[in-house]
N, C-alpha and C positions, 0 to 999 in steps of 0.2 A: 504493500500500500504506500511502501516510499516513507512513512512515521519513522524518524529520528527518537531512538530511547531516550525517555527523562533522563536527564543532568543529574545523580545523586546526589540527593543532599549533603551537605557538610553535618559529620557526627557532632553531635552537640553533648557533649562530656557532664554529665551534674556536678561534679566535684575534680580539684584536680589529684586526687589519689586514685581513681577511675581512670583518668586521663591517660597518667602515667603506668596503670598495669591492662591499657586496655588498648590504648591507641596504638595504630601500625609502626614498627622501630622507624623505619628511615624518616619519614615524613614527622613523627615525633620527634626525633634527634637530630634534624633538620633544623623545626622550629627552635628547639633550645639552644642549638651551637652560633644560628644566625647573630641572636645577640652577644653571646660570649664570645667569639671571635671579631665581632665589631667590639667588644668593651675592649680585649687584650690588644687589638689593631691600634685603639684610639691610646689606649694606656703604653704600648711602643713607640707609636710615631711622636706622641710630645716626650718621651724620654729621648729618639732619638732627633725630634727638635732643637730639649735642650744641648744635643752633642751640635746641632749643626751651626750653630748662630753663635753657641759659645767659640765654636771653630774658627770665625769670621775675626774672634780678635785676635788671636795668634796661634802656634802648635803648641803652647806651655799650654794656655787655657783648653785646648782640646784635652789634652793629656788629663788633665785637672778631672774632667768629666770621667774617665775610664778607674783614675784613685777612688774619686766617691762612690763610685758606682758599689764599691763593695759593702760602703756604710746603706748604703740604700737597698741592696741585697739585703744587710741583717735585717733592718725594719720590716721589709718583705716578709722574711724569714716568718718571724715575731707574728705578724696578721695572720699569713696563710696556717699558720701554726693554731691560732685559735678559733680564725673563721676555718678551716677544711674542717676541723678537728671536728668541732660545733656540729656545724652543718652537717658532717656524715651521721654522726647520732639521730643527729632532729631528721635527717632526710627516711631511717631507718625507723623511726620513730612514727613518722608522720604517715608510712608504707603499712605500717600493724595498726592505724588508728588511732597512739596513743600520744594527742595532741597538747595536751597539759606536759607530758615529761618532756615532750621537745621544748616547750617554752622554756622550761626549766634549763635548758643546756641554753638555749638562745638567750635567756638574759644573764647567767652566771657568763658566759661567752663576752658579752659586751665590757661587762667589769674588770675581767681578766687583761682586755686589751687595753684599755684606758690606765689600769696600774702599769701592766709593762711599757707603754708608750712612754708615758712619765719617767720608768728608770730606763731608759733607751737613752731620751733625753738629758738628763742626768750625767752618765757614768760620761755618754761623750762628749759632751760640752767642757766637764770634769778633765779629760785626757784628749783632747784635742788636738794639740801639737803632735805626741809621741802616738796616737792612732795613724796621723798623716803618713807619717815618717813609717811605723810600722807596713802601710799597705801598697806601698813600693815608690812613694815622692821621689822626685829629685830636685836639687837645692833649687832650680828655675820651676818647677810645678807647682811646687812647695805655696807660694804664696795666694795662689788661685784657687789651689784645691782647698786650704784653710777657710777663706771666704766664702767658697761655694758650698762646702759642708755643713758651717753653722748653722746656714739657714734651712740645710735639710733635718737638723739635727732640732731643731726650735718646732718643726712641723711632726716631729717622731709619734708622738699620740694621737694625732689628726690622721694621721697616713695609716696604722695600727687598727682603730676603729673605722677606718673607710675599707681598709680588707676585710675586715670581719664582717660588717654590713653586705657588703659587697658579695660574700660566699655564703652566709645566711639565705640571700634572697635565692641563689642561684642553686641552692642545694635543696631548696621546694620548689624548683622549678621555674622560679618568677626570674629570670634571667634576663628578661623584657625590662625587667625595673633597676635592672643591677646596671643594665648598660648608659640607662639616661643620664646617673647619677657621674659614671665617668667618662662619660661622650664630654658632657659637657662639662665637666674641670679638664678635660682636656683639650679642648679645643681652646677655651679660655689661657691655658698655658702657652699654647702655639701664637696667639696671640699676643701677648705680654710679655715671651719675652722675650723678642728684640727691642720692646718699646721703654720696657723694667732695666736689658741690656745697654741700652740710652741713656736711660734718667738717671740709674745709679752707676753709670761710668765704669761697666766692668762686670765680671764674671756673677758679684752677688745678686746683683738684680733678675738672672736666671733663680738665683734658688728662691728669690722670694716671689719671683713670678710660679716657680713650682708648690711654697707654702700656699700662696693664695688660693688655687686652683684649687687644693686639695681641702682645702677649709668648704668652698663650694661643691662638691663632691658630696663630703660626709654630709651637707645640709640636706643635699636632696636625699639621700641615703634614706637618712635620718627619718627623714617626711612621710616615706613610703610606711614603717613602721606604727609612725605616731597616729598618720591616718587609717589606721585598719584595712590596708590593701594587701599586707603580707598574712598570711599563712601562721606564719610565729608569731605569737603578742609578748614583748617586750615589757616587761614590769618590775619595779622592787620586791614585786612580794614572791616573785618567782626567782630568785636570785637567792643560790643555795650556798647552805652553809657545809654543806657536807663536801673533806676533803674529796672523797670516793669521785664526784659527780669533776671536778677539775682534773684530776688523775685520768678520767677518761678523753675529759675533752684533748688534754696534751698528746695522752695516749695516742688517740686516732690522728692526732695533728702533725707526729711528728714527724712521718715521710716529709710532708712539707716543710719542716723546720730545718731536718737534713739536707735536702736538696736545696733550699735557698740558703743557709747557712753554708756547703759545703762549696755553693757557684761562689761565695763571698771570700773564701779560702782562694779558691781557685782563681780567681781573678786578681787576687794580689799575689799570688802565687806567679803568675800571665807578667806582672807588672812588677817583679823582683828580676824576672828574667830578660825583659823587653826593655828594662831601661840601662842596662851595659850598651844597647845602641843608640842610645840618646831619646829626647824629647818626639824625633819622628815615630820610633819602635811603637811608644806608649800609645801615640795619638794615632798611628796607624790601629792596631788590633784594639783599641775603644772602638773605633769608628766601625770594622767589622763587626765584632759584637755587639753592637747596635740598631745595624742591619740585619744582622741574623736573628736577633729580637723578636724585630718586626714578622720576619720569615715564620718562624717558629711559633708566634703566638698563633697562628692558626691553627694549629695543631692542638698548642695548650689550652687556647679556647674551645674548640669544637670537644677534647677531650672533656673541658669543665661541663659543655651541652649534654655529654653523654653519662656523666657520673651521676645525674640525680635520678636516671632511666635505671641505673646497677642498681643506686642504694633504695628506692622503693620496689624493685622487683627480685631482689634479692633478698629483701627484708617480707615477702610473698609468696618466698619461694618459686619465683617464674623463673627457673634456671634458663629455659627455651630463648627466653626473651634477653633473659642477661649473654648469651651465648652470642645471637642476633644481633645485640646494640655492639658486641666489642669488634665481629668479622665487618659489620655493615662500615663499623668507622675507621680501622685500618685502612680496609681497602681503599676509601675515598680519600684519607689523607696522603696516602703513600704517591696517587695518583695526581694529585695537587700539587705535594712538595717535590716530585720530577719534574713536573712544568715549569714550576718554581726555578730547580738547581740548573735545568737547560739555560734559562734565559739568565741567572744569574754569573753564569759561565763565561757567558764571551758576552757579560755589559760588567763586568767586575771592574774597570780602569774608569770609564766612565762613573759607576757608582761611588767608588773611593774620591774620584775627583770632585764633586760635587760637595764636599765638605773643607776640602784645604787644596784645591786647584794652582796654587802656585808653589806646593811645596811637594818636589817630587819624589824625596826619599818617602815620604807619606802612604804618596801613589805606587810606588813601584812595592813597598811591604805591605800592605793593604789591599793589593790584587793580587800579590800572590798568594795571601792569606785566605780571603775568597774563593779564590777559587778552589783549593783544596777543598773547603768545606762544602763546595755546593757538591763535590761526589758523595760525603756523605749526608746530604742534607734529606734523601728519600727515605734515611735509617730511622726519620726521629719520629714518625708512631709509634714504633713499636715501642722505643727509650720511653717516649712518654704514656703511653697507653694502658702498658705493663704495671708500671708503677700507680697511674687511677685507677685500676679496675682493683687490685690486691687491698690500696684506700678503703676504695667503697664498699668492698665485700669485708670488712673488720681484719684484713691479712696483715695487720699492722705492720709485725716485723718484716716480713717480704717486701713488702711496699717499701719500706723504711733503707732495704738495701739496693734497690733497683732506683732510690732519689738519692742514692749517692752514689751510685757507680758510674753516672758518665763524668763528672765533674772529678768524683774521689780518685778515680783513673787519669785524668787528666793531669794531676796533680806531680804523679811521681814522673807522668812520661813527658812533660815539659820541661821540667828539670833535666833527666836524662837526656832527650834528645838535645836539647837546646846548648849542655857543655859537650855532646859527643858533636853533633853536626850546625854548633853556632845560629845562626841567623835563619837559616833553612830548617832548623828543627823547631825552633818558633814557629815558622810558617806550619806545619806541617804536624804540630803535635796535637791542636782539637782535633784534627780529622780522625789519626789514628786511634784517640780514647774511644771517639765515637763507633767507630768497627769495634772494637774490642766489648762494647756498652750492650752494642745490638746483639751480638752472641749471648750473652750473657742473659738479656734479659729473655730475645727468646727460647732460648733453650727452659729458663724456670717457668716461663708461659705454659709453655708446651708442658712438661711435662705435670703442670698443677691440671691443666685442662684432662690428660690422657688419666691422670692418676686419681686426683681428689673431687674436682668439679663432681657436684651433684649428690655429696653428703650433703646433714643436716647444717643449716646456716648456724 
């Protein structure tokens, strides 16, 4: 008769714990990595903003950027450590119906990051000098990277409770809301600061264009909570006093504390070895690590989409589905980040140049830096995949060694290669952790999937 079949309607979900054990994986884990990958895109490209414009005033001030970077690593550290922690509870929590004990971790979670932010604050404001000096300065960095830290170090609580927020929302699924919150301090930073770089004559008007931002951020965070849009309800009276209920949230937290703490080693570790060739070395492998940031956060993001999928259907027992969310997102990442490592391949010189174009030891260690890593850049699902899903499923300690094997690898073979084979072993030493990282992790993939997968949770 020629009739065209009705258009099926779109499934209208009653709640989102139905949502999440019910709706199809990819088109599910679609929806949630959209935003997560746009929030870790927005939250790379104004980090690697502040590397670009800080770039513009000299190679000491680039350098300066790649030193803090590892005080900004620990803050990191710190948040994801109490938001991941948090959020995987409440998201297992929130999977069995049991929505009171989740608030319970969501607001002890809050408190916890507001006291550590505080002693973040603290201890390094406190050792200031002999931190710089310890995370690989040189006597011309030295003065930049002191001024640009303070003010990251003034913002430590602000940035602390913006992660925690930030992985609360995104571990019940509302990753919609997690993202607005740092679209927009971030966009606002890309703005400010060249204009903060201007008014304050120098390197510090980036980090206080970085405090402001993040002050903006936790506001919106903040709102999503206060206004009953979230899932969690945040309250004093839910805010436990029992050690037990902290112990856990750490517990589950601390892959994440490993892994940003251990990239924070690693990266002064990078910058003890990089600066035997002067202020280019440092400001060249900043500025790759910056862009590989960027690269990577799709990855980290789309994993962050896919973990609240584990921890309510794991917490469900829909082994099927937790099976489904992890091959569906491999696959797609892996195919991404090839596209990715091709075109990052042969535009690497070009890339490098765009941040310190007139200084060519820069350019010349900064693509060959690059390009190494774009061979192994297709590896990094699995590195990051491995260690979310172990997270999400309560695999603590598994999780906990697969967030420090590509960095804690890195560690000894930087050193090594860099006094066996000098300047070329620099280049050339992330790539090799990285091959070493991906065996590793998938071999204990594999065999948790062949051996344990589908005991009792």
């Amino acid at each position: 008769m020629g009739v065209f079949p009705r258009k099926p309607k779109k499934q209208a979900w009653p709640n989102q714990r139905q949502r999440m054990l019910e709706a199809p994986i990819p088109p599910l884990i679609g929806t949630l990595a959209v935003p997560t990958i746009a929030s870790m895109l927005i939250t790379s490209i104004y980090n690697m903003a502040d590397t670009y414009f800080v770039s513009q005033i000299n190679t000491s001030a680039s350098g300066a950027v790649g030193i803090v970077f590892s005080i900004m690593s620990i803050i990191q550290a710190v948040g994801f450590t109490v938001g991941v922690g948090s959020g995987s509870l409440a998201s297992r929590l929130l999977g069995q119906g049991r929505r009171e004990d989740a608030d319970v971790y969501a607001s002890s979670a809050v408190v916890s990051a507001l006291a550590l932010g505080l002693l973040l604050t603290a201890l390094g404001l406190l050792w200031l000098g002999p931190l710089i000096w310890a995370l690989g300065s040189t006597p011309t960095i030295y003065p930049y990277a002191v001024a640009y830290a303070r003010c990251i170090l003034l913002g430590a609580p602000v940035m602390v409770l913006s992660f925690t927020l930030n992985n609360l929302l995104r571990w019940q699924g509302r990753a919609n809301l997690s993202v607005i919150g740092l679209t927009t301090g971030g966009i606002l930073n890309i703005f400010l600061d060249p204009l903060f770089i201007w008014l304050f004559h120098g390197i510090a008007g980036a980090g206080i264009a970085t405090l402001l931002s993040q002050c903006v951020s936790l506001s919106i965070l903040a709102s999503f909570f206060l206004t009953g849009r979230s899932e969690l309800h945040l309250s004093p009276a839910s805010i436990s006093r029992s050690p037990n209920v902290y112990l856990a949230i750490f517990k589950q937290g601390m892959p994440s504390f490993f892994r940003q703490g251990v990239l924070s080693v690693s990266n002064m570790a990078l910058n003890f070895n990089a600066r035997v060739y002067g202020d280019a070395a440092v400001a060249a492998m900043s500025i790759v690590g910056k862009v590989f940031m960027v690269v990577q956060s799709i990855t980290i993001g789309f994993g962050q989409g896919f973990q609240p999928v584990l921890g309510y259907n794991y917490g469900a027992n829909r082994l099927d589905r937790v099976r489904e969310a992890v091959l569906f997102s491999l696959k797609t990442c892996t195919a991404i980040l090839t596209i990715a490592a091709v075109i990052g391949f042969f535009s690497a010189d070009q890339i490098v140049a765009c941040f310190r174009r007139d200084d060519l030891a820069v350019i010349d260690i900064g693509s060959r830096a690059f390009r190494m890593q774009c061979f192994t850049l297709p590896l990094a699902p699995m590195l990051t995949f491995a260690n979310m899903l172990f997270q999400s499923l309560g695999k603590s300690w598994r999780a906990t060694i697969l967030a420090v094997c590509r960095q804690g690898l890195y560690i000894p073979i930087v050193f090594l290669l860099s006094w066996r084979f000098q300047l070329q072993g620099l280049v050339v030493a992330q790539a090799s952790a990285d091959l070493l990282a991906f065996l590793i992790s998938a071999g204990i993939t594999a065999h948790f999937f062949l051996t344990e997968f589908g005991k009792t949770p």
